[in-house]
Backbone as CSV, one residue per row, in Angstrom:
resi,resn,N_x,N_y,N_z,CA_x,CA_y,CA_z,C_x,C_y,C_z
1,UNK,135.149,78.381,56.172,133.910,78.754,55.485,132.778,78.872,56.497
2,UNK,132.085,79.765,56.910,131.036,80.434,57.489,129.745,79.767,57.199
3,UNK,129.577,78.452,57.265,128.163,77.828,56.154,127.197,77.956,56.985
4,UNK,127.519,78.264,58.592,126.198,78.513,59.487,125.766,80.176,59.483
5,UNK,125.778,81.041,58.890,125.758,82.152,58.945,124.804,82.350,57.376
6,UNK,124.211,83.497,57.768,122.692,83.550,56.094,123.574,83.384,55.140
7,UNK,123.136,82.902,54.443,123.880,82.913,52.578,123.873,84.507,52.202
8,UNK,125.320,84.517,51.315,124.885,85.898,50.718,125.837,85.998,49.417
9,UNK,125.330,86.202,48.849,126.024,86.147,47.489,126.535,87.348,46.421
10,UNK,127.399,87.313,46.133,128.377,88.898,45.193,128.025,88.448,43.716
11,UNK,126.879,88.971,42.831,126.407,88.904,41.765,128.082,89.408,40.796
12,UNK,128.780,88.497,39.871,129.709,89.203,39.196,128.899,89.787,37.950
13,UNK,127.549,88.659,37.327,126.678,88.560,36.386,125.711,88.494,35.935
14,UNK,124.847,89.078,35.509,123.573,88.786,34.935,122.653,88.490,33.720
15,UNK,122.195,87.659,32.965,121.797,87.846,31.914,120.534,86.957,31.620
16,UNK,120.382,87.304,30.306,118.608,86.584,29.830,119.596,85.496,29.372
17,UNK,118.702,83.977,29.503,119.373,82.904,28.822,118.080,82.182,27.201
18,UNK,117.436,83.027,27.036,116.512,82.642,26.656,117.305,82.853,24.912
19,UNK,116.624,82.360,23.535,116.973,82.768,22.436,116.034,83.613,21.946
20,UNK,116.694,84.526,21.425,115.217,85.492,20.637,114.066,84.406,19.964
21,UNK,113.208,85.572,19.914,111.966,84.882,19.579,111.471,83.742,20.370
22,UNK,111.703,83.572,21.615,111.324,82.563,22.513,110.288,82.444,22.608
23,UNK,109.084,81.405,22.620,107.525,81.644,23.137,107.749,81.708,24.655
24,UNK,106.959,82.445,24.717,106.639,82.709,26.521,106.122,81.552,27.254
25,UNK,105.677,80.581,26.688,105.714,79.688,27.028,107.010,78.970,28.094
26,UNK,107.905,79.101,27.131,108.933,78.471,26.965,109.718,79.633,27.790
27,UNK,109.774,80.626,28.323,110.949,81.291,28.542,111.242,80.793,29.764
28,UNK,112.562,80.974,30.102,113.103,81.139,31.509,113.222,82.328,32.080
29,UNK,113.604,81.977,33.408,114.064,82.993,34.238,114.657,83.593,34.092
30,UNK,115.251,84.892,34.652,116.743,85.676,34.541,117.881,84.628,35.083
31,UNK,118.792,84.625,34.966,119.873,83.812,35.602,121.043,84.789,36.459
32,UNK,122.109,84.779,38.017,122.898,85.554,38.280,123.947,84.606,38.251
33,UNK,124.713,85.429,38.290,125.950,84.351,38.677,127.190,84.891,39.130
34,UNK,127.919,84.701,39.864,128.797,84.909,40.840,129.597,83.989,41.790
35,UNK,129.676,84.421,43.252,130.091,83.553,43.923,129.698,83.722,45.457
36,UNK,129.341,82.783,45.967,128.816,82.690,47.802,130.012,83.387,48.565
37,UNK,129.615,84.621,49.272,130.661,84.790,50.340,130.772,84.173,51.698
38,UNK,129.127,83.536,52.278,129.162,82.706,53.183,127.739,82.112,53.368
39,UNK,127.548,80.989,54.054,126.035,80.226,53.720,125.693,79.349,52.835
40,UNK,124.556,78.916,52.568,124.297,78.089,51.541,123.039,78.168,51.215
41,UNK,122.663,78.146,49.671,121.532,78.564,49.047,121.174,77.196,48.239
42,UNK,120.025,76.835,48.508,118.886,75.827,48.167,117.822,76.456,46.961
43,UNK,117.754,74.887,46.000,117.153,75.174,45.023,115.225,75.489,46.374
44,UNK,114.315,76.671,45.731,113.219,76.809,46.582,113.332,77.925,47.263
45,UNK,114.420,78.341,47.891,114.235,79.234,48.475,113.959,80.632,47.878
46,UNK,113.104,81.529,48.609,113.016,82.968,48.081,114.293,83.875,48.272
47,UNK,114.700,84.555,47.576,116.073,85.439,47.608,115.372,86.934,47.974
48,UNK,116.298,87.734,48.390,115.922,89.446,47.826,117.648,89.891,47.489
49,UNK,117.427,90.326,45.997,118.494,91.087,45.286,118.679,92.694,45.873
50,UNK,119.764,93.303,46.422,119.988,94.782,46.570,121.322,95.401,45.825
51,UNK,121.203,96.299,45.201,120.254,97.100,45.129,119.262,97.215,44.341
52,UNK,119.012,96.070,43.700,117.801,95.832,42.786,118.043,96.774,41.624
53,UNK,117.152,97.091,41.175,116.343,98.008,40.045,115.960,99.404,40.607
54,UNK,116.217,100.438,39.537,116.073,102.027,39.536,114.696,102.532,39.028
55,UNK,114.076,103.258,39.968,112.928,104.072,39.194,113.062,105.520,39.911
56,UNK,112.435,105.758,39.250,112.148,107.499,39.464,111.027,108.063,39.982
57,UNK,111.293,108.828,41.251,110.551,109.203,42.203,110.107,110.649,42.543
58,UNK,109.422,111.368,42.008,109.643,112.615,42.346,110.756,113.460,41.633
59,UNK,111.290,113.026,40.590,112.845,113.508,40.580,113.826,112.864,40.904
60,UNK,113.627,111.884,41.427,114.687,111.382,42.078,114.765,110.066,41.540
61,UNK,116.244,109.440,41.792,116.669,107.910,41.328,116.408,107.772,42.770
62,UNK,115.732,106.164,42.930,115.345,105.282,43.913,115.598,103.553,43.414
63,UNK,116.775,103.096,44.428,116.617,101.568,43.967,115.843,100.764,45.052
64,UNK,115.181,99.856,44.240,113.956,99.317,45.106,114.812,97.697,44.935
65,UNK,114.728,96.741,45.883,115.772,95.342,46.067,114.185,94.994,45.656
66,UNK,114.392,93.874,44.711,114.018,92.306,43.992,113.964,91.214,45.031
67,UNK,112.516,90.877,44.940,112.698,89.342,45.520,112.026,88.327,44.260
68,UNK,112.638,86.883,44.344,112.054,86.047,43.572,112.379,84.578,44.504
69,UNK,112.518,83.700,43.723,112.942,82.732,44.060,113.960,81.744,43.257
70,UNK,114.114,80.925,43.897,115.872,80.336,43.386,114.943,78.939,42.499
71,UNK,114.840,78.654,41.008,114.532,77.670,40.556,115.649,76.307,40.030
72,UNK,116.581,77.481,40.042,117.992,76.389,39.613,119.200,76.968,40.332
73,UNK,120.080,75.685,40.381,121.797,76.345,41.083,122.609,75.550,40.341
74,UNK,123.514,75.974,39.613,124.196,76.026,38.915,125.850,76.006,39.562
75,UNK,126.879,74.291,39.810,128.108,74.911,40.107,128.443,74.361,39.022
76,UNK,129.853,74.755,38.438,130.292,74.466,37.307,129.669,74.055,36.066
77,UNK,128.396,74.487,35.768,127.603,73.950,34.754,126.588,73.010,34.918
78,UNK,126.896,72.300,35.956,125.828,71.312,36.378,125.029,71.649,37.740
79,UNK,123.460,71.265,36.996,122.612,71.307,37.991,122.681,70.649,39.619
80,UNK,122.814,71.497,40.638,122.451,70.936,42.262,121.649,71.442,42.779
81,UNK,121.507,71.351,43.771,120.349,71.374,44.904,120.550,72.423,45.231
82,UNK,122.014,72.093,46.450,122.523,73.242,47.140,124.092,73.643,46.861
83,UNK,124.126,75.500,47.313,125.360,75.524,46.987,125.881,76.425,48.319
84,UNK,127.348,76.427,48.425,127.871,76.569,49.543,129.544,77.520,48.837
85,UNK,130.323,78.390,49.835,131.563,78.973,49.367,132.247,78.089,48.542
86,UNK,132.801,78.242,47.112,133.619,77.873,46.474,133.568,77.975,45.320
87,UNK,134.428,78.809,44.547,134.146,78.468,42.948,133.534,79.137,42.371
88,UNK,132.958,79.343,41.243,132.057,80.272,40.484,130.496,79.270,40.404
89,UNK,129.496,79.866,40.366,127.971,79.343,40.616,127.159,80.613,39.646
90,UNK,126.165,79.567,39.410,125.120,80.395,38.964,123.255,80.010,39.508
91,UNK,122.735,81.264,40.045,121.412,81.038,40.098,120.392,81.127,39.166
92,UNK,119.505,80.249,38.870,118.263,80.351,37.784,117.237,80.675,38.793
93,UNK,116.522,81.894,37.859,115.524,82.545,39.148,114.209,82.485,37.970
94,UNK,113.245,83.245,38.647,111.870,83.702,38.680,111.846,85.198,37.753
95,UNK,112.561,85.851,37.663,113.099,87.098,37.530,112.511,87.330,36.020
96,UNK,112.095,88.487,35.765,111.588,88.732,33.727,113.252,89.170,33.391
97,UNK,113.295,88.107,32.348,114.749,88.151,32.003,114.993,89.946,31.614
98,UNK,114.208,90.116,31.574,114.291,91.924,31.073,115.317,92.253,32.376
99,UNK,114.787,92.031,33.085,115.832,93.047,34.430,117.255,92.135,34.462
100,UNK,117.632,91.363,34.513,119.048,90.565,34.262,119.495,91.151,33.511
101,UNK,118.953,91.559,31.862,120.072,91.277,30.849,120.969,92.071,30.897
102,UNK,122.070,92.162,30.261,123.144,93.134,29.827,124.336,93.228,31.140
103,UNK,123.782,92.101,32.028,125.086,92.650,33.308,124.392,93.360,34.690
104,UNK,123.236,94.138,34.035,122.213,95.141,34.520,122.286,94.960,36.284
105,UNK,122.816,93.424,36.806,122.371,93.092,38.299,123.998,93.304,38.778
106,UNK,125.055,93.465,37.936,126.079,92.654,38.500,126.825,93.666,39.906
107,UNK,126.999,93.606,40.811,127.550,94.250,41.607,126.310,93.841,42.830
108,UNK,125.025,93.280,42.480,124.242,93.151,43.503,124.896,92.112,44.311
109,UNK,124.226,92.268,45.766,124.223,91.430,46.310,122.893,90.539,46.650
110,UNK,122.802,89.126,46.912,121.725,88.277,47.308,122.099,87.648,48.309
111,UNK,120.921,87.623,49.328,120.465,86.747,50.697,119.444,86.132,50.556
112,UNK,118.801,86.223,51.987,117.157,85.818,52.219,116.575,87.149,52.211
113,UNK,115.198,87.393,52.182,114.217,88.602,52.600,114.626,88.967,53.974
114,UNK,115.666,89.848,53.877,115.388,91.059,55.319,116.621,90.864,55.579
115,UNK,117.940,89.893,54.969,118.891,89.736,55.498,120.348,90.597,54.998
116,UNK,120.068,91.280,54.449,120.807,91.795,53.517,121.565,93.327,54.163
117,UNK,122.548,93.837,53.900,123.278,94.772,54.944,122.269,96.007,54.298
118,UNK,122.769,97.210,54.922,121.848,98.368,54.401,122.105,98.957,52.938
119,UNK,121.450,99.576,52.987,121.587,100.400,50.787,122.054,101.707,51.568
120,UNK,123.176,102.155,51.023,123.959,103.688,51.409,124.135,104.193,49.906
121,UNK,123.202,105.431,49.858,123.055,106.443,49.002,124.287,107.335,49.246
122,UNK,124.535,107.708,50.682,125.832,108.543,50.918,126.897,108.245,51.993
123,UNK,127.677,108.307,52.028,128.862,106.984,52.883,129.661,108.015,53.592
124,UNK,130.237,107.710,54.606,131.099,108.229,55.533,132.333,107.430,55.706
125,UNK,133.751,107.366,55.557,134.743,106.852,55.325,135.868,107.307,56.302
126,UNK,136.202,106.645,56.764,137.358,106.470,57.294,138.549,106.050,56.250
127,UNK,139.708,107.071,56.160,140.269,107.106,54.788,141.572,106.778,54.993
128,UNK,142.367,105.634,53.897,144.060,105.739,54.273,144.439,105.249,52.587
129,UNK,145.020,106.350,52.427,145.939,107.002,50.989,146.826,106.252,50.884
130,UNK,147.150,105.914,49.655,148.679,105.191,49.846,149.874,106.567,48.880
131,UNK,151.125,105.930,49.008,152.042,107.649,48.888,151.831,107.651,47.634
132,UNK,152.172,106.446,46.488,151.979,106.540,45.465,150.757,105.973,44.518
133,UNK,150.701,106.560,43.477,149.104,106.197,42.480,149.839,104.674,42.280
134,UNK,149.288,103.671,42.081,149.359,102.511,41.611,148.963,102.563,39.936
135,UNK,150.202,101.782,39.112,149.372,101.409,37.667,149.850,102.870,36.853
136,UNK,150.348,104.006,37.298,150.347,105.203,36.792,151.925,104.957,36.253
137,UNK,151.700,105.469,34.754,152.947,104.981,34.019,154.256,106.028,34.575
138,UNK,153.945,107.647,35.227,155.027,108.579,35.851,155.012,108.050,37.068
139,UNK,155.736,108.235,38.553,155.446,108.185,39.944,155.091,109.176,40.213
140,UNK,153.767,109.100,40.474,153.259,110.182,40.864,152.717,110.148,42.256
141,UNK,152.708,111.014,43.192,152.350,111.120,44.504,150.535,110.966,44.640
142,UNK,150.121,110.338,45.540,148.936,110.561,45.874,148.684,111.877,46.361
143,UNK,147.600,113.078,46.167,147.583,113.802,46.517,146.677,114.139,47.580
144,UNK,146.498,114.726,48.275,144.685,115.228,49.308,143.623,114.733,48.708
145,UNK,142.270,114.350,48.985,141.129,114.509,48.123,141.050,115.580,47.776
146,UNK,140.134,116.341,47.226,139.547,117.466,47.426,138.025,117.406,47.150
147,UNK,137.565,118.394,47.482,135.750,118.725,47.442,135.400,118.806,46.113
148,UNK,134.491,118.229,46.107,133.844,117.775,44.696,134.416,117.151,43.674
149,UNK,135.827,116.065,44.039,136.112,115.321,43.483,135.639,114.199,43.061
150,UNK,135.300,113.410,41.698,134.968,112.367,41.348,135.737,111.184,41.445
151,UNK,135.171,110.399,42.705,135.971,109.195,42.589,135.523,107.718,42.392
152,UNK,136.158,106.533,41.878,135.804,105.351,41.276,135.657,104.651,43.194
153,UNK,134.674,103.587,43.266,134.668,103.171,44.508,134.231,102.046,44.252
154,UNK,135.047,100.631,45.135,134.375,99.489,44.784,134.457,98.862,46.353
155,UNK,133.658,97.713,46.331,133.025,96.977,47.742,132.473,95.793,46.847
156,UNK,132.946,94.246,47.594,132.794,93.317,47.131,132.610,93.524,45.804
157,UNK,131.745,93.273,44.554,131.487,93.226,43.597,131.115,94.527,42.728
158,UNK,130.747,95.331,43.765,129.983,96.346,42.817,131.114,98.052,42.776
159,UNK,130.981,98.640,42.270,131.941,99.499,41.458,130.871,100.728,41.130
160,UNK,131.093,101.807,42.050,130.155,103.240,41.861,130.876,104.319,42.022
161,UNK,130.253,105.391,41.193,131.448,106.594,40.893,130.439,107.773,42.471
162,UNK,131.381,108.047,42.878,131.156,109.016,44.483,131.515,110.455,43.738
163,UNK,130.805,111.576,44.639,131.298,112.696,44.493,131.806,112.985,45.822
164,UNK,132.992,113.879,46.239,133.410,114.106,47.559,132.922,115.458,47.852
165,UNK,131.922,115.402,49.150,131.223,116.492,49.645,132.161,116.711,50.915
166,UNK,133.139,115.645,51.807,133.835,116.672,52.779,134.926,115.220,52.651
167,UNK,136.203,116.351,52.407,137.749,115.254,52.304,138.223,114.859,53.356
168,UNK,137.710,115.388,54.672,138.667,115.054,55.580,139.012,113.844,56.022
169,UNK,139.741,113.052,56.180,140.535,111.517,56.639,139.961,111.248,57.112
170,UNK,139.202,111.319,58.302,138.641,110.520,59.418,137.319,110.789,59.320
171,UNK,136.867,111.777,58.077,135.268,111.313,58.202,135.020,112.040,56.784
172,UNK,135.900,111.389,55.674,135.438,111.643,54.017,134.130,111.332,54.187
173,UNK,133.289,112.176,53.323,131.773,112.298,53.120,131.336,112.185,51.682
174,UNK,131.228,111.627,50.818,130.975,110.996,49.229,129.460,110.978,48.909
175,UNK,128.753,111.184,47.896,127.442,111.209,47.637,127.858,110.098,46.124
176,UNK,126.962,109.231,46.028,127.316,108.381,45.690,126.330,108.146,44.347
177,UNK,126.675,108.149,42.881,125.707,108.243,41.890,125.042,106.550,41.426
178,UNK,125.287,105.478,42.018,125.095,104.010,42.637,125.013,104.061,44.000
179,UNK,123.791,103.502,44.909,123.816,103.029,45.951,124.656,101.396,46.208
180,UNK,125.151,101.641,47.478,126.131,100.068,47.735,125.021,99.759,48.867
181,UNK,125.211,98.888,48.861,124.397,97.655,49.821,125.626,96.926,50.643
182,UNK,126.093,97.197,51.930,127.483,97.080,52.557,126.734,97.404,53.878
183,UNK,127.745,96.535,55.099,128.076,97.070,56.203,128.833,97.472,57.478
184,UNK,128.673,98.125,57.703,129.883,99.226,58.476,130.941,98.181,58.773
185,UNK,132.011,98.918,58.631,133.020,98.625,58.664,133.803,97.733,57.474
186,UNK,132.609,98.178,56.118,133.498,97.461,54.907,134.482,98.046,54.639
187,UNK,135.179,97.230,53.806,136.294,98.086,52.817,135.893,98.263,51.523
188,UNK,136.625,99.496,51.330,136.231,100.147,50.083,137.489,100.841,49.166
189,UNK,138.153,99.634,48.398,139.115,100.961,47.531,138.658,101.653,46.680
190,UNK,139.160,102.984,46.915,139.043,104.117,46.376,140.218,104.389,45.127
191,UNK,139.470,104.849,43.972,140.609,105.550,42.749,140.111,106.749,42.104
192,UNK,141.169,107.391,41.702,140.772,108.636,41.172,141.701,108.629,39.646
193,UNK,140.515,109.462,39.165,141.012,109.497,37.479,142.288,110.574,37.263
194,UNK,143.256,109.674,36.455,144.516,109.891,36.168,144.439,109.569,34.666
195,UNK,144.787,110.958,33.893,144.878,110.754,32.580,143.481,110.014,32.469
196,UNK,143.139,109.223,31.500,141.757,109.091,30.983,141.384,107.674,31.553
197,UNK,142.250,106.986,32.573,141.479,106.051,33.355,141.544,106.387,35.269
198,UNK,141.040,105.138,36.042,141.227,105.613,37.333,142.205,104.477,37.435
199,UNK,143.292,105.271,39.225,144.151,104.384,39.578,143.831,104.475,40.801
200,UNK,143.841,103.602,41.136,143.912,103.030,42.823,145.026,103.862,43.777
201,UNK,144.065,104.715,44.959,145.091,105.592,45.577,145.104,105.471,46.890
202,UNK,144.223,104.323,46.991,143.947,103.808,48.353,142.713,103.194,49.088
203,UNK,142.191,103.367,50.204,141.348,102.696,50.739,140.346,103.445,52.038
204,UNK,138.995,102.675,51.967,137.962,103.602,52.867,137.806,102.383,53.349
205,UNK,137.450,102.954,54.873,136.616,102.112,56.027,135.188,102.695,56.148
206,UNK,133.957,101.924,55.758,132.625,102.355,56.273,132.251,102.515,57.116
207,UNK,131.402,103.509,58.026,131.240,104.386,58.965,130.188,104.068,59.452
């Protein structure tokens, strides 16, 4: 376990913990919850969430990363201080439960302010296919990408649908309708839709 290295955390969850009709008084924070990939996070400290929250810019989708601070840590249900790799955890934050609810964070990742890998709108891949679709009830062969194919893409926690702007193996080019927050040299399996779900056809290296 890596506990000298920044904390950083793979959001699986997000939600409001509050009951309707709450007085504002009374409300809490948003809450995440997930699990530490390395480091350790203290009740106090300030976080920044990526890829945060979506607004619109000109036309354009823009995600802007969240900072708050950590008011509660949560391992197995009970309140601690600090938390470190292991197990499932949850953070109680600062956050207007509005932006948590519904899952809305889950695929983010959390650090400290500034520590966090980069936000990639469009990805460059280093690509390796496997022969057959996985999960596909015929055997069916993996085939080429091709250009302007829609494909399912996941990295640690988070899960975004890519369009393929250039197939070639050693430098697939994807425009990506979710930004990932990753860095070079992640892994990334890749699936493509078969019949009315996606199957896993292999794997990307980040560029």
């Amino acid at each position: 376990r890596e506990l000298n290295k920044e904390p950083l955390m793979l959001v699986a969850r997000s939600f409001d913990i509050n009951k309707p009709g709450a007085k504002v008084d009374n409300m809490k924070g948003g809450v995440l919850g997930g699990t530490i990939k390395q480091g350790v996070f203290s009740v106090g400290q300030e976080i920044e969430i990526s890829p945060g929250y979506m607004v619109e810019e000109k036309n354009k989708k823009i995600w802007k990363p969240l900072k708050t601070t950590i008011k509660q840590i949560f391992s197995g249900g009970v309140p601690v201080d600090k938390i470190q790799p292991g197990g499932s955890m949850a953070l109680g934050t600062l956050l207007d439960p509005s932006v948590v609810k519904s899952d809305s964070l889950t695929g983010s990742l959390v650090s400290l302010p500034g520590k966090l890998p980069p936000l990639h709108y469009q990805i460059s891949l280093d690509t390796f296919l496997l022969e057959r679709i996985v999960g596909a009830k015929e055997d069916l062969d993996v085939k080429p990408l091709a250009k302007n194919e829609v494909l399912m893409l996941n990295v640690n926690s988070a899960a975004t649908v890519g369009i393929v702007l250039d197939p070639s193996k050693k430098n697939t080019t994807v425009i990506l309708k979710k930004p990932i927050c990753a860095n070079i040299g992640a892994r990334l399996t890749i699936s493509r839709r078969v019949g009315d779900r996606f199957r896993l056809i292999g794997y990307g290296i980040l560029k």
